[in-house]
C-alpha positions in Angstrom: 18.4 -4.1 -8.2 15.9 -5.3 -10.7 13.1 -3.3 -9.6 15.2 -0.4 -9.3 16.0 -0.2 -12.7 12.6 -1.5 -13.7 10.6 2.0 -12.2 13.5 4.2 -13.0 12.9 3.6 -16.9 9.2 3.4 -16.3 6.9 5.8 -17.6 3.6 6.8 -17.2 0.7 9.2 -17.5 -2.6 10.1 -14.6 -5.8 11.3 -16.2 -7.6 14.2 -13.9 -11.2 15.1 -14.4 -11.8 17.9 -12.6 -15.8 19.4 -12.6 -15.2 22.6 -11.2 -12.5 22.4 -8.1 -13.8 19.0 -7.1 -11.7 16.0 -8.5 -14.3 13.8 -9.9 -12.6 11.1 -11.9 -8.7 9.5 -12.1 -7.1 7.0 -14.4 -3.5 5.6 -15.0 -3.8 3.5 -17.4 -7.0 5.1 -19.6 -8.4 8.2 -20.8 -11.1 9.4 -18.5 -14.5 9.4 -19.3 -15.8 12.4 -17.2 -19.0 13.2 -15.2 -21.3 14.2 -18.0 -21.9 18.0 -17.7 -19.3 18.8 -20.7 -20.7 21.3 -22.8 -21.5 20.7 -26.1 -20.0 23.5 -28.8 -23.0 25.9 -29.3 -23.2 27.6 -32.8 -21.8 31.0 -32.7 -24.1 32.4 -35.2 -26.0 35.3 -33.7 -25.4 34.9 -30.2 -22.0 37.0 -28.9 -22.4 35.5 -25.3 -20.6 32.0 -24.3 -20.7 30.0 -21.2 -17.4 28.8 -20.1 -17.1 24.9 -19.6 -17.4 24.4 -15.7 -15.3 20.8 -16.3 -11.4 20.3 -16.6 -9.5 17.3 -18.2 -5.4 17.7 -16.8 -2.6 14.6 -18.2 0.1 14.5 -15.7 3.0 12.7 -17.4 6.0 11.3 -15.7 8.9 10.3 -17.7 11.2 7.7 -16.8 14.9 7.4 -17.6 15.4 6.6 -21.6 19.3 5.5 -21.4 21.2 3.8 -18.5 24.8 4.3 -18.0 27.2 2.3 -16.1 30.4 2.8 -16.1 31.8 -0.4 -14.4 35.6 0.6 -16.2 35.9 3.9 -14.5 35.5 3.1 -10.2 37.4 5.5 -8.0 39.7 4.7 -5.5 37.6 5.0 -2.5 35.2 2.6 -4.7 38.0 0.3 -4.9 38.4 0.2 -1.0 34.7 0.2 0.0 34.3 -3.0 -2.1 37.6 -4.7 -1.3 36.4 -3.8 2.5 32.9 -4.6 1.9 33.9 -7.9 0.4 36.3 -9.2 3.0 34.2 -8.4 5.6 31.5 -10.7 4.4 33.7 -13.4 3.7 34.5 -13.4 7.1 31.2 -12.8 8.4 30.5 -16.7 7.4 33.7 -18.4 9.3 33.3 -20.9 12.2 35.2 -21.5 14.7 38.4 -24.0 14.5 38.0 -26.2 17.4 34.8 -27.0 19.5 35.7 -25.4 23.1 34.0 -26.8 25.2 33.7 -25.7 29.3 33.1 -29.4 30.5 36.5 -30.6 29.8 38.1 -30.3 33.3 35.4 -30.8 34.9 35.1 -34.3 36.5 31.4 -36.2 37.3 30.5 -36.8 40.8 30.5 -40.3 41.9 27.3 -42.7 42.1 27.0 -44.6 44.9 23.8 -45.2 45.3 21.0 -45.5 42.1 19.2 -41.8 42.7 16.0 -42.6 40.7 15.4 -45.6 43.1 15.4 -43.5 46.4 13.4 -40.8 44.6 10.6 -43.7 43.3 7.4 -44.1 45.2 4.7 -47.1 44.6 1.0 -46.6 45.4 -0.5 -49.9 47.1 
């Protein structure tokens, strides 16, 4: 729940450098720095013709929740059951059993007449 509320207030901005359609350069936490064909701003004494900046810085900012509200005081009725249910069902998830049953109770163990291991033994002379 803590990370939930962690990125929902969290904000942040991406840096796009774009030269032209191509994506050159991103960064999250940083300004980018570009690909080094920016144009520098020529003088615009006695020349009427400009050249347009091939390259294209874009921010895209996401904003995170300023304010939380909870309203613990105000839980409908169908709230009310879904916990109560929710709860008592994982109580019960958790209980054991009462007694041991156990399936060997009637059953009675044959008799031993004879000591099995020793018929079953053999000795290499």
């Amino acid at each position: 729940m803590a990370f939930v509320v962690l990125f929902s207030t969290m904000s942040f901005t991406l840096n796009m450098h774009y030269c032209g359609d191509t994506l050159v350069e991103t960064a999250m936490f940083r300004k980018v720095e570009g690909c080094g064909m920016e144009m520098e701003k020529p003088s615009a004494e006695g020349c009427s013709i400009a050249k347009m900046n091939c390259c294209n810085d874009e921010q895209l900012v996401v904003d995170g929740q300023d304010e939380l509200q909870l309203q613990v005081d105000k839980i409908s009725f169908e709230q009310q059951v879904f916990i109560a249910s929710f709860v008592y069902t994982y109580i019960n998830l958790f209980e054991g059993l009462d007694n041991n049953v156990s399936s060997f109770e009637e059953y009675e163990p044959p008799l031993v007449i004879k000591d099995i291991f020793k018929i079953d033994e053999t000795y290499l002379i």
